[in-house]
Backbone of each chain as nested JSON, in Angstrom:
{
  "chains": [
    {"id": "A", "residues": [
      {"number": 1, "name": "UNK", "atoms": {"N": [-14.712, 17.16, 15.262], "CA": [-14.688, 15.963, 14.39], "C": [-14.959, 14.71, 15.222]}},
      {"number": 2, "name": "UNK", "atoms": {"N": [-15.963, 14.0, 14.845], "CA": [-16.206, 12.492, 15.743], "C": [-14.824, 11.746, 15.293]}},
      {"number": 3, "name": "UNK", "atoms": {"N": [-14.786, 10.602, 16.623], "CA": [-13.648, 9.908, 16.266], "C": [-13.951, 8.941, 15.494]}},
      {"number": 4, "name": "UNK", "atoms": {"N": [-14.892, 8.917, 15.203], "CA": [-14.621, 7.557, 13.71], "C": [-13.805, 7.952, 12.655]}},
      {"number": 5, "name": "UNK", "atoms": {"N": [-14.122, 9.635, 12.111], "CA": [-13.611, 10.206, 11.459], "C": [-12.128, 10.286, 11.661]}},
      {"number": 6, "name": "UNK", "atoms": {"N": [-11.875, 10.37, 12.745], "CA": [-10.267, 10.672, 13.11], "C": [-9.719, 9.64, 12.835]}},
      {"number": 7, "name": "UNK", "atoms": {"N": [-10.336, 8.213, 13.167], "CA": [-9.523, 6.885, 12.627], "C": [-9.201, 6.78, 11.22]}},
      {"number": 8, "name": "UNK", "atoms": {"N": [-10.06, 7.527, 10.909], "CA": [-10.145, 7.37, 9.239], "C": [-9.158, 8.087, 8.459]}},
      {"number": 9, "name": "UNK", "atoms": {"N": [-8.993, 8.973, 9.017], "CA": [-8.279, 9.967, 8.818], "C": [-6.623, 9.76, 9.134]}},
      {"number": 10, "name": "UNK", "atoms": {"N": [-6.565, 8.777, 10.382], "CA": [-5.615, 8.533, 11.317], "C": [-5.186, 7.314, 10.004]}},
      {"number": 11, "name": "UNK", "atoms": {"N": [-5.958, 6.08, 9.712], "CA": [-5.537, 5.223, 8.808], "C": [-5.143, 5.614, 7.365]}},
      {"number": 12, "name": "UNK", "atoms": {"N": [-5.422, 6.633, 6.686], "CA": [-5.137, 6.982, 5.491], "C": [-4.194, 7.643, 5.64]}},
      {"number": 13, "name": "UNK", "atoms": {"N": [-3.312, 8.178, 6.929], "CA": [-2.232, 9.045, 7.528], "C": [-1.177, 7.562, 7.339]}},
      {"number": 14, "name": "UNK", "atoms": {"N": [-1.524, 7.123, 8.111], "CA": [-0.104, 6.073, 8.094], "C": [-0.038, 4.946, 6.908]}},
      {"number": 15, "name": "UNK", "atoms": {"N": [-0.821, 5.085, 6.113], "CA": [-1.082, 3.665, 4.741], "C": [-0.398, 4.669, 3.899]}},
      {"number": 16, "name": "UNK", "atoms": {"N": [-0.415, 5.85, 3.75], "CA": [0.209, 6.524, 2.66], "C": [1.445, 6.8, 2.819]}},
      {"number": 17, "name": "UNK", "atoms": {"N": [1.882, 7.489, 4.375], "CA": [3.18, 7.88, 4.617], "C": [4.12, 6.731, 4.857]}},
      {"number": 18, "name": "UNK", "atoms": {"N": [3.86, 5.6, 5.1], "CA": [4.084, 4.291, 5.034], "C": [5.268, 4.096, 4.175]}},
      {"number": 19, "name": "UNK", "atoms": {"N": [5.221, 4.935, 3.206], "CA": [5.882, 4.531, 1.539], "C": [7.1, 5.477, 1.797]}},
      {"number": 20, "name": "UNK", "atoms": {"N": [7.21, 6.703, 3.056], "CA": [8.128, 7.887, 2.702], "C": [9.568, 6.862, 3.286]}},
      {"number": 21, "name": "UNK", "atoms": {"N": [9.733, 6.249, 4.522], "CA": [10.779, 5.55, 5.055], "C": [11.426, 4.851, 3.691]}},
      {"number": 22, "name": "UNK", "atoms": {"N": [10.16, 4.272, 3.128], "CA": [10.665, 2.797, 1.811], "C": [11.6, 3.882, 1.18]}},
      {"number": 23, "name": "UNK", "atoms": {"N": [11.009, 4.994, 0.438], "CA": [11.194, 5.529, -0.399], "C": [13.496, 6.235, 0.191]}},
      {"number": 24, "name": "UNK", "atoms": {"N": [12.568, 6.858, 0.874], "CA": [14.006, 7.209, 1.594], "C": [15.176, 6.399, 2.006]}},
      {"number": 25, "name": "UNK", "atoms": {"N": [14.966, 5.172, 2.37], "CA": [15.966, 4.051, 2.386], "C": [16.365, 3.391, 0.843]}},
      {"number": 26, "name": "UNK", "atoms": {"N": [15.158, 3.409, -0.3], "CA": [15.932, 3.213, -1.47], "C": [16.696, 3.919, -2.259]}},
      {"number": 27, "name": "UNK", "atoms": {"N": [16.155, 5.025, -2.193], "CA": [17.303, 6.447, -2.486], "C": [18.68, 6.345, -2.149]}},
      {"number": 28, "name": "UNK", "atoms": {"N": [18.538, 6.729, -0.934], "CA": [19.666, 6.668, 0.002], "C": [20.681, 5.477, 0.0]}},
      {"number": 29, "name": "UNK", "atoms": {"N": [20.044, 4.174, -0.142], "CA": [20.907, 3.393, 0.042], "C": [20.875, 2.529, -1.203]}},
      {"number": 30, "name": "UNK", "atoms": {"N": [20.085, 2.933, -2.715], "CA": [20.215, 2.095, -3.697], "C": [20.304, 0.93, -3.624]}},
      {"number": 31, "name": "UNK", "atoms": {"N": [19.84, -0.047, -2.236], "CA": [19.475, -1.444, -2.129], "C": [18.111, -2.13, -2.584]}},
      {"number": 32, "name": "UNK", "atoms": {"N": [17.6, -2.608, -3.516], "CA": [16.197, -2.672, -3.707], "C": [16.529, -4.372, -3.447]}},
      {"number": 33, "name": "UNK", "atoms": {"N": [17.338, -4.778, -2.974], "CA": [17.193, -6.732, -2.58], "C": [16.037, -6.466, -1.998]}},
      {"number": 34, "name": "UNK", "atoms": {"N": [15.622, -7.663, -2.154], "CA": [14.415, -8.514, -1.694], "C": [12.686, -7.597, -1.621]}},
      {"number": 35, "name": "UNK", "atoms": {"N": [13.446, -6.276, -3.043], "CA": [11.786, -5.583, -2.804], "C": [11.254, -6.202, -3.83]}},
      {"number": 36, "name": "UNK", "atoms": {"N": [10.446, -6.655, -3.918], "CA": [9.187, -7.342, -5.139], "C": [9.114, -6.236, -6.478]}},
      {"number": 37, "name": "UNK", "atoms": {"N": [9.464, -6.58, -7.474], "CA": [9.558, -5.626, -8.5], "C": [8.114, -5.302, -8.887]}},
      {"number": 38, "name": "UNK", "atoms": {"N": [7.674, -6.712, -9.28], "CA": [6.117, -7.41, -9.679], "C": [5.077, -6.324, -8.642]}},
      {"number": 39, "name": "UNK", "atoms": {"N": [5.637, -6.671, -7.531], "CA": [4.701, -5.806, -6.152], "C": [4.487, -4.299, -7.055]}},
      {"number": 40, "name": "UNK", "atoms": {"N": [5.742, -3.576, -7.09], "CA": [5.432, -2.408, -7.273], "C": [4.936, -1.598, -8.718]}},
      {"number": 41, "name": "UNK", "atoms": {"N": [5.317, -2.188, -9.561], "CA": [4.258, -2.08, -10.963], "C": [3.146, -2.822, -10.853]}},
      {"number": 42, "name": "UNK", "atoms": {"N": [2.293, -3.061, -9.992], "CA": [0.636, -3.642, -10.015], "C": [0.645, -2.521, -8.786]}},
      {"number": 43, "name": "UNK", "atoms": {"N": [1.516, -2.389, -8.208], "CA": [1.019, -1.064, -7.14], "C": [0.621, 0.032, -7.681]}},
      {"number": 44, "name": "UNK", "atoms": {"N": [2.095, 0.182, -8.466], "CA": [1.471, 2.284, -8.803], "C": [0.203, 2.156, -9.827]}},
      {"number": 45, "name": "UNK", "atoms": {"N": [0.6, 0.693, -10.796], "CA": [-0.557, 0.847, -11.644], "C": [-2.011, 1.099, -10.866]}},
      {"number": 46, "name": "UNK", "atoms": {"N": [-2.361, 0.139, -9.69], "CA": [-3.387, 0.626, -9.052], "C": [-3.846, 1.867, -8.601]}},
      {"number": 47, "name": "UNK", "atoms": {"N": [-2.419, 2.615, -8.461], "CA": [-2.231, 3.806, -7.321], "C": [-3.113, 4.606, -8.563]}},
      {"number": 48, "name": "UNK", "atoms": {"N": [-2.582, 4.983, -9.767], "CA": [-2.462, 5.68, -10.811], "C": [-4.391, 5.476, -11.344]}},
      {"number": 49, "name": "UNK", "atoms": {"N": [-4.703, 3.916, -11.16], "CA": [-6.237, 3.928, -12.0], "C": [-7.233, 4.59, -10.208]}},
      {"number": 50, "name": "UNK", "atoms": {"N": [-6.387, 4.386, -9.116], "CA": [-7.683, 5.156, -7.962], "C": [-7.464, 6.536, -8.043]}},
      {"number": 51, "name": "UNK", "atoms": {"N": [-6.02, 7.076, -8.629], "CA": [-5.833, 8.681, -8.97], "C": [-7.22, 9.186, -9.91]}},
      {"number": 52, "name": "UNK", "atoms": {"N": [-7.413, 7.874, -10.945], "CA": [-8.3, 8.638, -11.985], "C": [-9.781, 8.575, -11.41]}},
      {"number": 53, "name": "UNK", "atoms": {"N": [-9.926, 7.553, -10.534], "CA": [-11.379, 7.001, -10.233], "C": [-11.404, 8.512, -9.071]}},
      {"number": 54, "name": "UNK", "atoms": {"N": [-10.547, 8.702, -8.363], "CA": [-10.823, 9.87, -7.567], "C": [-10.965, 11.254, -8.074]}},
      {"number": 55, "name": "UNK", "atoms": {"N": [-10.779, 11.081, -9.712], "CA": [-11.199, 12.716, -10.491], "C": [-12.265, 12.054, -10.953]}},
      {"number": 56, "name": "UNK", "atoms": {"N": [-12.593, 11.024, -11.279], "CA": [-13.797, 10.314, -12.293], "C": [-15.316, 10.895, -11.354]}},
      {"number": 57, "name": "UNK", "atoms": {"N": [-14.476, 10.274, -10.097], "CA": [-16.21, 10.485, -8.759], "C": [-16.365, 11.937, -8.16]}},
      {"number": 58, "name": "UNK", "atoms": {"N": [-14.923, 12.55, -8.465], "CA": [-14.81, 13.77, -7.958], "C": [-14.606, 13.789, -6.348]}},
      {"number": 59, "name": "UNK", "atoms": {"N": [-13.931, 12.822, -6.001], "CA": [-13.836, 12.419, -4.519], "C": [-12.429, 13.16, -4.358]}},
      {"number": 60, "name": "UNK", "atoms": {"N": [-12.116, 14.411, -3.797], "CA": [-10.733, 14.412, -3.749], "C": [-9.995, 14.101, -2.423]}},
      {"number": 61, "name": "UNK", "atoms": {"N": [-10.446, 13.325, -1.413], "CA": [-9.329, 12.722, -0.403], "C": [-8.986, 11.201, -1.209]}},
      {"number": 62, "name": "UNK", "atoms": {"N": [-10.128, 10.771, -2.196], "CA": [-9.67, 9.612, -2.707], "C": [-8.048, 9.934, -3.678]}},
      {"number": 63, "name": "UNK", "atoms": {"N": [-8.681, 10.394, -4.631], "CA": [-7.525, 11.53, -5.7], "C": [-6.361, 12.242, -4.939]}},
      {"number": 64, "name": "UNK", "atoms": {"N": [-6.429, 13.463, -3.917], "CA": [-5.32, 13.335, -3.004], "C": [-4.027, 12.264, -2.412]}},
      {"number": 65, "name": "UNK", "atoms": {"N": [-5.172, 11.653, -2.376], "CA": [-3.953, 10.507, -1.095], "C": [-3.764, 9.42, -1.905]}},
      {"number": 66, "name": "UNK", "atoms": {"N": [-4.294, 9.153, -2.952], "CA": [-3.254, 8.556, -4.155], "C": [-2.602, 8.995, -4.872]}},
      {"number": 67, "name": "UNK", "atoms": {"N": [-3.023, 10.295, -5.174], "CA": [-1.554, 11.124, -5.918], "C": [-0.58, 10.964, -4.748]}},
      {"number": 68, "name": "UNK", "atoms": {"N": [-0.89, 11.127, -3.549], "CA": [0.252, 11.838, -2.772], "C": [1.446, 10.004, -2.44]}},
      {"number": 69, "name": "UNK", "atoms": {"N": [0.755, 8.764, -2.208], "CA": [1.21, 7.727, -2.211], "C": [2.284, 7.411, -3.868]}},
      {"number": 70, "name": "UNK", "atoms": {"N": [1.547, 7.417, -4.92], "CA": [2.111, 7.66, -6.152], "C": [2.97, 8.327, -5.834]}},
      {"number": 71, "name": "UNK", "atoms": {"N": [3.39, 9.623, -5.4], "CA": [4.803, 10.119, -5.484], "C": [5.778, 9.635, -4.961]}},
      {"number": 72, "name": "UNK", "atoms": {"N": [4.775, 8.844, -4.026], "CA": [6.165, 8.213, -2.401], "C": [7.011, 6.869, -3.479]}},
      {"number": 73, "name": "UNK", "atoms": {"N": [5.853, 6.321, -4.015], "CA": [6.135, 5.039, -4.48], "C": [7.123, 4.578, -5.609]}},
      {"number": 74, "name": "UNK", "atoms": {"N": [6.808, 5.882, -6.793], "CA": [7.036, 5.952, -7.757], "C": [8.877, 5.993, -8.149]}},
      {"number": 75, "name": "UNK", "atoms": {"N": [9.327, 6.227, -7.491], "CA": [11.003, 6.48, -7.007], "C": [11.335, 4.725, -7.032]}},
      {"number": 76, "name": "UNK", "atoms": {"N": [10.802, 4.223, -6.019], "CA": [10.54, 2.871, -5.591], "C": [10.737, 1.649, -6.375]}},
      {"number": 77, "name": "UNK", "atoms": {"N": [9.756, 1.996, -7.226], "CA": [9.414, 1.488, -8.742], "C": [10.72, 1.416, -9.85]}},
      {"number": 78, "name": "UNK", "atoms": {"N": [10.938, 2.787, -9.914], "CA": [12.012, 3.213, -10.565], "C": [13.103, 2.545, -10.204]}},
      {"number": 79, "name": "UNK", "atoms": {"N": [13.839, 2.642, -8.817], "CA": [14.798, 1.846, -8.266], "C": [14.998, 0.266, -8.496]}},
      {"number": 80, "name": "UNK", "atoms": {"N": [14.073, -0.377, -8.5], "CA": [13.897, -1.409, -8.459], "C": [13.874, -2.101, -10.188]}},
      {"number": 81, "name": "UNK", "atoms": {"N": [13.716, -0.994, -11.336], "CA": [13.445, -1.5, -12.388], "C": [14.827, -1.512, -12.872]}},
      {"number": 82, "name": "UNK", "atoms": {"N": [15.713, -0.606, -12.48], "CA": [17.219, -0.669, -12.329], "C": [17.843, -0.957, -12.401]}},
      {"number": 83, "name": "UNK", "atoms": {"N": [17.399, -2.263, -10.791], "CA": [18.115, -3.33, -10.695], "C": [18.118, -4.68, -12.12]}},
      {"number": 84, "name": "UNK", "atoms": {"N": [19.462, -5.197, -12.094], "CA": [19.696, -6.322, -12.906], "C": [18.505, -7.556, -12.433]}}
    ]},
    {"id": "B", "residues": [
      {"number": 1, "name": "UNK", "atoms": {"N": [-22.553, -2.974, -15.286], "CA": [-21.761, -1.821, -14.522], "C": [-21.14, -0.917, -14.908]}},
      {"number": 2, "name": "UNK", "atoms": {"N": [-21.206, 0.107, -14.707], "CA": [-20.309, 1.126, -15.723], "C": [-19.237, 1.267, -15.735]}},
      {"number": 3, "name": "UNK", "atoms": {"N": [-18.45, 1.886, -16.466], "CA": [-16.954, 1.636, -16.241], "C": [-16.009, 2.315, -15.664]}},
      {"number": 4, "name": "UNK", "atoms": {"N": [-16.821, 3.521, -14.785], "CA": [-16.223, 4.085, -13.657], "C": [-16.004, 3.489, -12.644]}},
      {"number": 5, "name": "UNK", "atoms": {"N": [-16.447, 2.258, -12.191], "CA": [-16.894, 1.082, -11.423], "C": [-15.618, 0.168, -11.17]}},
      {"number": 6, "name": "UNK", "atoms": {"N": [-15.746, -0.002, -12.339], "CA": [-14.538, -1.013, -13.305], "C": [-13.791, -0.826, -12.614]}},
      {"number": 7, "name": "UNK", "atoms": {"N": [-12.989, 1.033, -13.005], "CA": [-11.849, 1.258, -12.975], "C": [-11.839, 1.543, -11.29]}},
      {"number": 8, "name": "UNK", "atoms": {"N": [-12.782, 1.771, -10.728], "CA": [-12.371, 1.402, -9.11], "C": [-11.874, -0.083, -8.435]}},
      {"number": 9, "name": "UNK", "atoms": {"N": [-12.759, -0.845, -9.166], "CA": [-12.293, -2.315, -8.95], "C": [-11.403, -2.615, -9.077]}},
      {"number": 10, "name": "UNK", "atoms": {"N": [-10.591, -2.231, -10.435], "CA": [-9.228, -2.834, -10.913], "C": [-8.266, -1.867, -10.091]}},
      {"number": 11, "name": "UNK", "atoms": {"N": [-8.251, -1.107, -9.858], "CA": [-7.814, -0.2, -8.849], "C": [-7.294, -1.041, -7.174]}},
      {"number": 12, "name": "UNK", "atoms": {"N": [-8.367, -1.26, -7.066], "CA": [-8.604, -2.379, -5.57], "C": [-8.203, -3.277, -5.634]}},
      {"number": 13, "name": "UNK", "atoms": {"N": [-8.039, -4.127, -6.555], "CA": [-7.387, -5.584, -7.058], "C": [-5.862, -5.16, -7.157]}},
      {"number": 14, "name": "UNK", "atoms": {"N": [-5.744, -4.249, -7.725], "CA": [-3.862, -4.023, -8.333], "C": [-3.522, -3.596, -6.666]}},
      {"number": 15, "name": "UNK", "atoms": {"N": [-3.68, -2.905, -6.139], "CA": [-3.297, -2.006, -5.121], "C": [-2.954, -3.3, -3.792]}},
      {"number": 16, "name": "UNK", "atoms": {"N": [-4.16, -3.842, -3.421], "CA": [-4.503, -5.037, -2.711], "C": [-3.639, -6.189, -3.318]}},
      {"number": 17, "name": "UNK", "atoms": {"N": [-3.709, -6.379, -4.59], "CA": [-3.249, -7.973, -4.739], "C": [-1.367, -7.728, -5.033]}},
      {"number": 18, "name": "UNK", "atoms": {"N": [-0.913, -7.006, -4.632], "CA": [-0.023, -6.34, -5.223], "C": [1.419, -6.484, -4.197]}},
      {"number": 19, "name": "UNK", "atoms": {"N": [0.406, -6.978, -2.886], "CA": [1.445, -7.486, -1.845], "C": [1.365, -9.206, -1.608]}},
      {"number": 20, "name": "UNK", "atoms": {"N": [1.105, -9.76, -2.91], "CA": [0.514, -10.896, -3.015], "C": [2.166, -11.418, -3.355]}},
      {"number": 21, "name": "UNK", "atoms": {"N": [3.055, -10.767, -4.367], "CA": [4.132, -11.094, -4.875], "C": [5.114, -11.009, -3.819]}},
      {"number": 22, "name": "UNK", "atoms": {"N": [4.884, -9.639, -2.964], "CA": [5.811, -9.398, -1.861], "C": [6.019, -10.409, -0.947]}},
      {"number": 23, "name": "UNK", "atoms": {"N": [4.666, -10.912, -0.693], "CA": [4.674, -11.854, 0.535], "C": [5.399, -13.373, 0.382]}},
      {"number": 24, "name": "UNK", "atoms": {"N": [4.756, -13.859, -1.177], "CA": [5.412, -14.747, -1.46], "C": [6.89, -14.681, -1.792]}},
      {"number": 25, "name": "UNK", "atoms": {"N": [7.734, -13.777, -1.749], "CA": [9.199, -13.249, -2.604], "C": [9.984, -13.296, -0.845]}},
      {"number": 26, "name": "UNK", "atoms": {"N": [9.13, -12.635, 0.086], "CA": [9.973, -12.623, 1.533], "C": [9.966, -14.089, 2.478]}},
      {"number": 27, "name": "UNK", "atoms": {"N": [9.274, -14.469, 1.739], "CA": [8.609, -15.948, 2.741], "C": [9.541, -16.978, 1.85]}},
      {"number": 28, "name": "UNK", "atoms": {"N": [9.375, -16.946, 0.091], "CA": [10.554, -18.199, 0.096], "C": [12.026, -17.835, 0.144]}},
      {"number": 29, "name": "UNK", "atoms": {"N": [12.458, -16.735, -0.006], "CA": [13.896, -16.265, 0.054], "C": [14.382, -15.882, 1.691]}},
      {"number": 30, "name": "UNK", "atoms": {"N": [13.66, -15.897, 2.684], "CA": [14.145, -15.251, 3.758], "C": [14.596, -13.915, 3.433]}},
      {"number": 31, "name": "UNK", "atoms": {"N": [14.791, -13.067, 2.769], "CA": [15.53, -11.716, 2.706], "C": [14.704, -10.676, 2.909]}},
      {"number": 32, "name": "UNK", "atoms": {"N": [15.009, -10.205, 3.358], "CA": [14.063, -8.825, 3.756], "C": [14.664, -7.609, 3.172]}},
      {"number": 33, "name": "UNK", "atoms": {"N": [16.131, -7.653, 2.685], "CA": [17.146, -6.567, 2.811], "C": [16.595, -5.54, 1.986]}},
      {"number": 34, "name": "UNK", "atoms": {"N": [16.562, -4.141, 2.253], "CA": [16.22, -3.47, 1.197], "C": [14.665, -3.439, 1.513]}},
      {"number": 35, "name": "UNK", "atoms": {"N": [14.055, -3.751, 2.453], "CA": [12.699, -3.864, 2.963], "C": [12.835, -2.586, 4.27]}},
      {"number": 36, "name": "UNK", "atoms": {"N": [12.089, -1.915, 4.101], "CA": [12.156, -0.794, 5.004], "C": [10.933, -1.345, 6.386]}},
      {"number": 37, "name": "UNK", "atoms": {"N": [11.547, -1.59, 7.463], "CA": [10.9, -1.985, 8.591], "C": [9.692, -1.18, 9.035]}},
      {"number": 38, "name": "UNK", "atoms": {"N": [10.21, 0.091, 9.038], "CA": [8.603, 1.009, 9.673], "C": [8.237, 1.031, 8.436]}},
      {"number": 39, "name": "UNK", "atoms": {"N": [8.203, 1.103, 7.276], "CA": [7.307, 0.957, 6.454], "C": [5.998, 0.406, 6.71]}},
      {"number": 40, "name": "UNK", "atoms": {"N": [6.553, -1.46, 6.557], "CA": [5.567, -2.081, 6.913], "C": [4.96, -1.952, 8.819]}},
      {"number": 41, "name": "UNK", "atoms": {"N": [5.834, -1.183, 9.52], "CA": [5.407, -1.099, 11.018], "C": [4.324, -0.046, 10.665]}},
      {"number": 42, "name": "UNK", "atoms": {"N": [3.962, 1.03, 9.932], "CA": [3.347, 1.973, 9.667], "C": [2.186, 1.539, 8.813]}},
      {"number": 43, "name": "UNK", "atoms": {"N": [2.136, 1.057, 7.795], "CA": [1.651, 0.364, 6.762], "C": [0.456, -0.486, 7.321]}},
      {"number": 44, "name": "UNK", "atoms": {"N": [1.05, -1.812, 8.278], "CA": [0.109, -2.8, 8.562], "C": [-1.202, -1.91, 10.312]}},
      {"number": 45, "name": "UNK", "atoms": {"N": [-0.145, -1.044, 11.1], "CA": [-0.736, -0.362, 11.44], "C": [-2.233, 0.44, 10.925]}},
      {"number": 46, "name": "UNK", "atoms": {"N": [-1.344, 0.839, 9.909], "CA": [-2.534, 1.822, 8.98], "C": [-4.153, 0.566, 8.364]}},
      {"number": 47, "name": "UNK", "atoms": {"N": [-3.469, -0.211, 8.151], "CA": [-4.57, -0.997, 7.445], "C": [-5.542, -1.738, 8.408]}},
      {"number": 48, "name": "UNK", "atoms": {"N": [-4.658, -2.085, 9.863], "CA": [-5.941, -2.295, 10.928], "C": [-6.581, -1.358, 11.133]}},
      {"number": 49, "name": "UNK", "atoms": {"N": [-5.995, -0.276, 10.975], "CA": [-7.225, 1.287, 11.194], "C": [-8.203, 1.302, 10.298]}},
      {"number": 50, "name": "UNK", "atoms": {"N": [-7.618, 1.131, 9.028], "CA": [-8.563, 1.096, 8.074], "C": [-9.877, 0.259, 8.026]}},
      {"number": 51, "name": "UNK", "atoms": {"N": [-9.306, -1.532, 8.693], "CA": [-10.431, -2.321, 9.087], "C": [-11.029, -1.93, 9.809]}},
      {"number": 52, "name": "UNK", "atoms": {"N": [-10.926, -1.234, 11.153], "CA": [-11.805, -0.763, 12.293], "C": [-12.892, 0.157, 11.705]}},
      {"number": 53, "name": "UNK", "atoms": {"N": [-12.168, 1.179, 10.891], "CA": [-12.808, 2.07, 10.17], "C": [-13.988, 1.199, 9.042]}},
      {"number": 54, "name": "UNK", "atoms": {"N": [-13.422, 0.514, 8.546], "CA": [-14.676, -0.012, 7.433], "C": [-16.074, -0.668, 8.672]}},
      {"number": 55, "name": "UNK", "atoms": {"N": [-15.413, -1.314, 9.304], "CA": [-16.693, -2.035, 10.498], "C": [-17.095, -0.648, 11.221]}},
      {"number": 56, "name": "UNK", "atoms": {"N": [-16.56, 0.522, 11.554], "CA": [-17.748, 1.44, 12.214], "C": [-18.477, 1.887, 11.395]}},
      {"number": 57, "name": "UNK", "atoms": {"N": [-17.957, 2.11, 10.264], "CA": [-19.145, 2.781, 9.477], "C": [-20.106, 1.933, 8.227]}},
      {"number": 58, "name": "UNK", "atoms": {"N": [-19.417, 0.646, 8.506], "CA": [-20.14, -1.073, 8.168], "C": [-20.597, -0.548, 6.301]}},
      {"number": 59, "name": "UNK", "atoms": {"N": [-18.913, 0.082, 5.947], "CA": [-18.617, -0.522, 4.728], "C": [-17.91, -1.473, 4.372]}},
      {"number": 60, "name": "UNK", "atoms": {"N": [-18.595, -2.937, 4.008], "CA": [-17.92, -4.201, 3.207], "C": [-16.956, -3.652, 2.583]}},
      {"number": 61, "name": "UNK", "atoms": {"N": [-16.886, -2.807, 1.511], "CA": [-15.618, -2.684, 0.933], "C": [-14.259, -2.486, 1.126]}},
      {"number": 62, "name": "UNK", "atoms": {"N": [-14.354, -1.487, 2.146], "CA": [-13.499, -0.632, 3.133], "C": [-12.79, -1.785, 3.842]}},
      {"number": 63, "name": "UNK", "atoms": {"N": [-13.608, -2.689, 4.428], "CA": [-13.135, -4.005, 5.778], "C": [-12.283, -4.758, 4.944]}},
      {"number": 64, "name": "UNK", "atoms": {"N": [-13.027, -5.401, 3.879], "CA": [-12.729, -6.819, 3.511], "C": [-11.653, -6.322, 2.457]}},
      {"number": 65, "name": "UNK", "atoms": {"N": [-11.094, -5.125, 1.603], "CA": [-10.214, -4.646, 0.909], "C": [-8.697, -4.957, 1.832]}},
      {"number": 66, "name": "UNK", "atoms": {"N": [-9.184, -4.108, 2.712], "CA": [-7.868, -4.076, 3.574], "C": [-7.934, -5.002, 4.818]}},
      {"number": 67, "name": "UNK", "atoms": {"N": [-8.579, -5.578, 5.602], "CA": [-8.698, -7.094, 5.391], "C": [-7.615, -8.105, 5.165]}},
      {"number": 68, "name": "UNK", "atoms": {"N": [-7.767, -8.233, 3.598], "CA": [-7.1, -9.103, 2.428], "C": [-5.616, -8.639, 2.638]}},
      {"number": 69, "name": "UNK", "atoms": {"N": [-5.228, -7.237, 2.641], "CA": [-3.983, -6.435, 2.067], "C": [-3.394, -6.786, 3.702]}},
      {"number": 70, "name": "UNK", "atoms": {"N": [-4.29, -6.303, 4.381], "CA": [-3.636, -6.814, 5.611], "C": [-2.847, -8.189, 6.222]}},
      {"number": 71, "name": "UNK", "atoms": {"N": [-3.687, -9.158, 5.707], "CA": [-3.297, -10.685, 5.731], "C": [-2.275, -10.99, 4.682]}},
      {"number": 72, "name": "UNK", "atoms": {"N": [-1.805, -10.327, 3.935], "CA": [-0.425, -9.913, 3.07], "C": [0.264, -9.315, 3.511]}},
      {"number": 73, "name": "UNK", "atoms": {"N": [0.128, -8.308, 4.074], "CA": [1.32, -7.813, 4.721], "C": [1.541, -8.172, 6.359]}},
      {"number": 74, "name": "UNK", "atoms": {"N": [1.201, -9.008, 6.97], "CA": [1.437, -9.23, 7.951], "C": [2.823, -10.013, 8.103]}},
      {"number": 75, "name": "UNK", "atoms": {"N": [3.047, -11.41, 7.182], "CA": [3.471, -11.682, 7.068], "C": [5.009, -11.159, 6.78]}},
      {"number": 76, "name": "UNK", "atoms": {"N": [5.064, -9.934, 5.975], "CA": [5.912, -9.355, 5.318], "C": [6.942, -8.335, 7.068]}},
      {"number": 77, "name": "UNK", "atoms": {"N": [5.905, -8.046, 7.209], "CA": [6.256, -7.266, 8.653], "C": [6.921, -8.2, 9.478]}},
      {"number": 78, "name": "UNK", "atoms": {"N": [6.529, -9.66, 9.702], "CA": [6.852, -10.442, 10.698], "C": [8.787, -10.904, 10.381]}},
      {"number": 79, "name": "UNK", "atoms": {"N": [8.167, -10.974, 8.837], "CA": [9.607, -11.049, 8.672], "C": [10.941, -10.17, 8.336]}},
      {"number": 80, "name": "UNK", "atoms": {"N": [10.208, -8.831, 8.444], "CA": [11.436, -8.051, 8.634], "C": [11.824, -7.653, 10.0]}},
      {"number": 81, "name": "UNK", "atoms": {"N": [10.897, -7.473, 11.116], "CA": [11.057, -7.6, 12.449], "C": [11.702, -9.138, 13.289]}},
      {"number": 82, "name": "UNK", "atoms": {"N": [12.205, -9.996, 11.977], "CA": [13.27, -11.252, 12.371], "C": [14.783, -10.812, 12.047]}},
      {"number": 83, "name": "UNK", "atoms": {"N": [14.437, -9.694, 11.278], "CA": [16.104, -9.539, 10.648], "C": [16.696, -8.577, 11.975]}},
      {"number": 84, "name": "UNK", "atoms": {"N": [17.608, -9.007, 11.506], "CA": [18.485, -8.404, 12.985], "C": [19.156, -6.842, 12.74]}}
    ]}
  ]
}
């Protein structure tokens, strides 16, 4: 594999898993202070329309790695809608 | 344009503009709490990869997407790496 590829590969590795720490510290600790509610419903909504654009083009690392972010996130979301 | 197009765009806009609320929510409140640190240590990581990646293979979209998301979350990072 050339390394351009590997960066690429290397950047869509850490932009997605990015979300597992968030995810795991809101669980765990049911603190959602100071997470942007607004942030995360324009997030998944995005997450959710590149899920479809990645079955639409038939691209599946696009479709993959937004389903797989969507799952991280989606908890997130939830937590936060929760809150008062 | 067709509207497979569309729905990539609006996709890119929600996803991208989406740390637009975050940034402004950590910057006038000072609070970070409930902000997962490697998140964004992983996250803003990931998205300079992603820029490097759009300039080797000199897709505009790729750069200037994350780019933007990047110059949003930088901020966000800076200020959870103040909290003690």
């Amino acid at each position: 594999m050339e390394w351009v590829k590997i960066i690429g590969y290397l950047a869509a590795m850490l932009t997605t898993l990015s979300f597992l720490p968030q995810a795991i510290k809101v669980i765990s600790t049911r603190n959602t202070q100071g997470i942007s509610r607004l942030m995360y419903i324009m997030f998944v909504t995005g997450l959710a329309l590149w899920l479809v654009y990645g079955l639409l083009i038939g691209d599946r690392a696009v479709s993959m790695a937004n389903l797989l972010t969507l799952i991280l996130a989606l908890p997130i979301l939830l937590m936060t809608l929760r809150r008062q």
